[in-house]
C-alpha positions in Angstrom: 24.4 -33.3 29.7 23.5 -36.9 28.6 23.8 -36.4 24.9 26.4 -37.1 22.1 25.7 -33.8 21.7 23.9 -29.8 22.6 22.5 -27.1 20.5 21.1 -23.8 22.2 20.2 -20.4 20.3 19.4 -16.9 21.3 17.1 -16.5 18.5 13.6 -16.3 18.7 13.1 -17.1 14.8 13.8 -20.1 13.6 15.0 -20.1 10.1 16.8 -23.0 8.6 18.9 -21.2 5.8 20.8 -19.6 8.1 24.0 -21.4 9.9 24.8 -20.8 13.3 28.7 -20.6 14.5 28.5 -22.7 17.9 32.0 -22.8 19.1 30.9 -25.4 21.9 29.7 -28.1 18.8 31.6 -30.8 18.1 29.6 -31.6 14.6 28.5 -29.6 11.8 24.4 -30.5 12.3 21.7 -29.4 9.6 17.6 -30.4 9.3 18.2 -30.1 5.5 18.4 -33.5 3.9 18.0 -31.8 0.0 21.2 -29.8 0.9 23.3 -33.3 0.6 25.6 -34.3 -2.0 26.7 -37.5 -0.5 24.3 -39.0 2.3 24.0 -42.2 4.2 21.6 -43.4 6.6 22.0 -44.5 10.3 20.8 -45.1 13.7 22.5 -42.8 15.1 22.7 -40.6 18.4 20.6 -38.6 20.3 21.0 -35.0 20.5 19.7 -32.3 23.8 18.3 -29.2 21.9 18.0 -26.3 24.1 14.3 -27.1 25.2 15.4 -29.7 26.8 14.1 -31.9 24.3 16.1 -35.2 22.8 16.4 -35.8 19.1 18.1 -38.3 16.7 20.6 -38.0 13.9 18.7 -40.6 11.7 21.8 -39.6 8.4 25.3 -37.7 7.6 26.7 -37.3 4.9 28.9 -34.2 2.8 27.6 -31.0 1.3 29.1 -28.4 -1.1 29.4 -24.8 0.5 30.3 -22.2 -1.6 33.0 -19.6 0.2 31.9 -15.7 -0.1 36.0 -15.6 -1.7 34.1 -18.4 -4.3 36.2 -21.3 -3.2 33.7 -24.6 -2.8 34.5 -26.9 0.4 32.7 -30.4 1.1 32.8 -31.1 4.6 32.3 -35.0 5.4 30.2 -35.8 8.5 27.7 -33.5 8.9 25.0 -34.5 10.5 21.3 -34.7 9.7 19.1 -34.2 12.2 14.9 -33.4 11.2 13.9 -32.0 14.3 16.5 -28.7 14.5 15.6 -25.4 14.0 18.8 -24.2 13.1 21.9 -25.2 11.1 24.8 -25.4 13.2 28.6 -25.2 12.2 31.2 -26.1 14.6 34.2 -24.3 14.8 36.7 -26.9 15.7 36.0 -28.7 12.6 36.2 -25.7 10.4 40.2 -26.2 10.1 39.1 -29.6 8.5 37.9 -27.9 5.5 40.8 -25.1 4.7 38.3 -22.4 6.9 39.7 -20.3 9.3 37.3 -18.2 11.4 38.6 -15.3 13.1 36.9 -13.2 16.6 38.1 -9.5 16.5 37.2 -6.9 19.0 35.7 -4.4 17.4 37.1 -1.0 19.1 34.4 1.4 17.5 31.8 0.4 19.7 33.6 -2.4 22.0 31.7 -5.8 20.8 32.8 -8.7 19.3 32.1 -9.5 15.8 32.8 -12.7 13.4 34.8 -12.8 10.2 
């Protein structure tokens, strides 16, 4: 890979409200600097989209998410990064902030689906 880090999507639109579950990430990774409640700058790494194009994490910093169950976590560390599409959340670091994601098999039709 080359990168401190990889994003790839599925999707063919490109909306950056939306957060993408990537269980492969190793950082929580947004293109929305207004969506920071604590931010720093820095030179920091370069990242492989899934174009095959190179970009740069030029901050990071904390933001306030508000839970569907109404509780508010701050994750520290997320990155941001201009040039993505897409927000990206990364599992592993989802236990940092009290959030436990769950895969179920759904047995109606035989997918998977997220919770």
């Amino acid at each position: 890979m080359g990168g401190d880090g990889y994003l790839a999507s599925t999707s063919t639109q490109s909306r950056k409200d939306v957060w993408l579950i990537d269980s492969d990430a190793s950082f929580y990774m947004t293109p929305q600097m207004e969506w920071f409640c604590e931010y720093e700058k820095q030179n920091g790494g370069y990242f492989l989209v899934g174009d095959d194009l190179t970009t740069n994490t030029i901050g990071r910093g904390r933001e306030k998410w508000l839970l569907k169950d109404g509780r508010i976590r701050t994750p520290l560390g997320i990155l941001h990064i201009p040039d993505l599409a897409r927000n990206s959340i990364s599992i592993s670091k989802m236990n940092n902030v009290d959030v436990n994601i769950v895969f179920k098999k759904d047995i109606s039709n035989g997918s998977r689906r997220q919770y």
